[in-house]
Each structure stands twice: as structure tokens, then as C-alpha cells.
N, C-alpha and C positions, 0 to 999 in steps of 0.2 A: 507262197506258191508262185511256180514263173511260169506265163504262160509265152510260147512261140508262135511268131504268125510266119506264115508262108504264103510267098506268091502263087498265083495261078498258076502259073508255070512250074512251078515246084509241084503242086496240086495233080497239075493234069500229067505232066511226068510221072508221075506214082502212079496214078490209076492206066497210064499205059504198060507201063511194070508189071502192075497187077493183072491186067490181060492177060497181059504173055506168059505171068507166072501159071492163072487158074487154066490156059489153055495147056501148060506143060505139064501141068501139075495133073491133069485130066488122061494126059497121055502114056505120064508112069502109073496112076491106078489103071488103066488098062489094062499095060502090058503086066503088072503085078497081079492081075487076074488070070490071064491069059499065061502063064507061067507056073509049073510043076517043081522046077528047078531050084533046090532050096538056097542054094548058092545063090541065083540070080532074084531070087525073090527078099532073099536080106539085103542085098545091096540096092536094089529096087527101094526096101522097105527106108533103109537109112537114106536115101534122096528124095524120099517122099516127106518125111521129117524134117530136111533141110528146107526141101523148098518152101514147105508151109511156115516154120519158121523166117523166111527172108520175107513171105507173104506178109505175116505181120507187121511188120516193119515200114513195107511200103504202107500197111491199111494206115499206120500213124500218119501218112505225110498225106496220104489221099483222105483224109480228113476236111472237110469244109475249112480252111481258114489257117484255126489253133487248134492247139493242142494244150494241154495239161502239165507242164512237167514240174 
């Protein structure tokens, strides 16, 4: 098993990402609520998808320290 360390800076870079992603990410379940429009609610739905997928991504780096790989 390898594990990787990451600086702080790498760290709190992530978890700023991660911000901005839970606040966007907050902002298309809104409007995907707030939407009738079956069109605009699939394409809603696939950006909601993405973004929680890039979410994870960052949660690896905003991790304490290491990681696992």
C-alpha cells in the first residue's frame, strides 16, 4: 500500500474547493426544485452528478494529511 502526504496548502486548497463546490452544488438542488421543465431539470440533474462527483475528489485531498492509495 502507498500512502500520500499532502501539504497544508494542498489541504486547505481542497477544502476551499469544497466550499464553493457544497455552495454550488446547493444552488442547482434549488433550482432543480424549483423547475417543472423536464428539459431543464435532466440537465440540472446531470450537473448535479458532476459536481458531486468532482466533490469527491476534492474530499480525498481535504483529507487530514494522507490518504490511502
Amino acid at each position: 500500500m502507498q500512502v500520500l502526504s499532502f501539504s497544508g496548502e494542498v489541504a486547505r486548497s481542497a477544502n476551499l474547493h469544497l466550499s464553493v463546490l457544497d455552495e454550488f452544488i446547493g444552488v442547482v438542488q434549488r433550482k432543480l426544485s424549483e423547475t417543472a421543465n423536464p428539459f431543464a431539470r435532466d440537465s440540472l440533474s446531470d450537473m448535479l452528478a458532476d459536481l458531486i462527483e468532482q466533490r469527491g475528489g476534492y474530499l480525498a485531498l481535504a483529507e487530514p494529511a494522507a490518504i490511502a492509495a
